[in-house]
N, C-alpha and C positions, 0 to 999 in steps of 0.2 A: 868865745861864743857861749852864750848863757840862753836856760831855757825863757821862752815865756810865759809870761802867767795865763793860765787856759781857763775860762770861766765856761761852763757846760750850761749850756741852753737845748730847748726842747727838741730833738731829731735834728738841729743842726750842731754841727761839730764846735767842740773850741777852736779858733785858729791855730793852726799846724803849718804853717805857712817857715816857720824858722826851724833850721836844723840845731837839736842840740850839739855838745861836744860830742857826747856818745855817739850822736848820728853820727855826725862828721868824723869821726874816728873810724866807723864800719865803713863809710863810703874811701875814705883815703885807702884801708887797706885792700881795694880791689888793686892800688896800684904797685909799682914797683917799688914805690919809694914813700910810702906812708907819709911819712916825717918830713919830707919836701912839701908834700900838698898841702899838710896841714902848716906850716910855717907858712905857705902862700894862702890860704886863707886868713892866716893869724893877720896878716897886711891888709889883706884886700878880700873881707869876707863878703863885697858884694860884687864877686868875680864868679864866673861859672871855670871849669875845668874839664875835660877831655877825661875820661875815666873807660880803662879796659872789663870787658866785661867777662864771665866764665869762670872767674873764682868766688867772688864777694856775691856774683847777682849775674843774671841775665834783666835781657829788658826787651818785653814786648808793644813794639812803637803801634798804637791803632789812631784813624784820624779823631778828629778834638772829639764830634761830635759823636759818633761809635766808640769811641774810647770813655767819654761820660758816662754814657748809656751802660757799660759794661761794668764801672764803677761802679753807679748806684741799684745792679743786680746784686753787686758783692756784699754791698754795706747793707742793702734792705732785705734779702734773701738769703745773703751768706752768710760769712765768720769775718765779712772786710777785706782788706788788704794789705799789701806792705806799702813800701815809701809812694810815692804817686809825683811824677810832676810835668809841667805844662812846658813844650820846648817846640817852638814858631809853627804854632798849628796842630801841633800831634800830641797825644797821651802817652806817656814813657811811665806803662806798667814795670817797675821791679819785681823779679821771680827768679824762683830759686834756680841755682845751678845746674844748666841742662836744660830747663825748659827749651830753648829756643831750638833747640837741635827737635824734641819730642813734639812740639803742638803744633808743626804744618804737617805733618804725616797724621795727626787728633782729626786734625781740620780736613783734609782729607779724605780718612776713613769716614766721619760724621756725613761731611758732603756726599760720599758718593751709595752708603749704605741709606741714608733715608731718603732717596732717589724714590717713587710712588708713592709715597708717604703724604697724605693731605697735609700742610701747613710744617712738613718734617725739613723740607729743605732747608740748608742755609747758605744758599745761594748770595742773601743779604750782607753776609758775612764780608767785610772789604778786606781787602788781603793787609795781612798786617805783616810788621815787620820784625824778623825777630831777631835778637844782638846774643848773642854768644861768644864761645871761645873764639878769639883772634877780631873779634871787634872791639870799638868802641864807642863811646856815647858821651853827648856833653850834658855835662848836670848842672842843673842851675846852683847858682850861689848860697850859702847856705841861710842869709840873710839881702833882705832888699827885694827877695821877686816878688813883680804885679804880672797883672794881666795885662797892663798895655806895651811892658817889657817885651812881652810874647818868652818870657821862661821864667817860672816860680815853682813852689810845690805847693801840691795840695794836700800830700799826706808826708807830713815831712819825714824822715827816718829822727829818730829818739833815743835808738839803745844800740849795741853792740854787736847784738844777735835779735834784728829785728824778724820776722817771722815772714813767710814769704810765700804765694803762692806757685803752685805746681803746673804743670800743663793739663793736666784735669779740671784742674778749679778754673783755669783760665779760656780752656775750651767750654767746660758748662756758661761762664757767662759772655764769653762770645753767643755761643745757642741762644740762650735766654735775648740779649740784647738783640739780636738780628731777627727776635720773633717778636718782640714788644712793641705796642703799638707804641708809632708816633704821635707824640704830643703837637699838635701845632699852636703858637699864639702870638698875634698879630703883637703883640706888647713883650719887648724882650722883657728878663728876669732884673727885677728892681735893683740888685746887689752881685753879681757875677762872684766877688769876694766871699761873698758869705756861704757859697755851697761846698764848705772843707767837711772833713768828713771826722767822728768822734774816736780819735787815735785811744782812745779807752777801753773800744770795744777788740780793739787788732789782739788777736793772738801773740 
């Protein structure tokens, strides 16, 4: 697996869509056996794989469309994100270890302290799902995902020690995304593909 050539265009990303080696080498070692995974991608790198969560990465599952929204809080208002990808319907945020145990007790406190609060609720907030120790999660392939696959990545992982968000960064842009007005238009988005996001800017 080799990177691809990324050409940087205006606020939209290069395509990040492929896993480097390096990626693919941080995501194998969430498993038992590293060196298994990666021999079965060496075969079949447009195979997805069952991967355990709790050491390498937690993963917070939100649906497609609040999971977007939550996305381009992070990339337009924040520091970005870590790996990102699309799997039959939901956004499978990567974040760093622990988070999933810390951000429903976040979501929680948030919820129930801005209770009176004009426009403080985040009632909007759809329960998402969060993968930790003793779970797992299928990740898509590290090459070959579309969107009418229904699993690809949008922010693919690239290095070894890819950078990850917290349960803080992940609660602020749950807040932000369950408060931002929705866009409506009658005209879906010309290129679905093209909304990846500038892996340049990730920490």
């Amino acid at each position: 697996m080799s990177s691809s050539t990324r050409n940087v265009t205006p606020h939209v990303a290069p395509h990040a869509s492929e896993v480097t080696t390096d990626g693919a080498a941080w995501l194998a070692s969430a498993g038992a056996h590293p060196r298994t995974t990666l021999a079965f991608w060496e075969e079949r790198p447009e195979a997805p794989v069952v991967l355990p969560c709790g050491s390498a990465f937690d993963v917070v599952s939100a649906p497609a469309i609040f999971g977007r929204r939550m996305l381009d809080r992070m990339w337009d208002e924040g520091p970005g994100s870590g790996p990102v990808a699309e799997f039959r319907g939901r956004m499978l945020l990567f974040a760093a270890p622990g988070t999933a145990q810390r951000l429903p007790s976040l979501l929680e406190w948030e919820e129930w302290s801005a209770r009176g609060r004009d426009g403080g609720r985040t009632g909007e907030v759809p329960p998402l799902l969060c993968h930790g120790a003793g779970d797992a999660v299928t990740v898509p392939a590290p090459v070959g995902g579309s969107a009418r696959s229904g699993s690809r990545w949008l922010v693919a992982p690239d290095t070894r020690l890819p950078w990850l968000p917290g349960p803080e960064m992940l609660l602020w842009a749950a807040v932000r995304a369950a408060r931002a007005a929705v866009r409506i238009s009658i005209f879906p988005p010309a290129d679905q593909d093209a909304n990846v996001y500038d892996v340049s800017r990730r920490r």
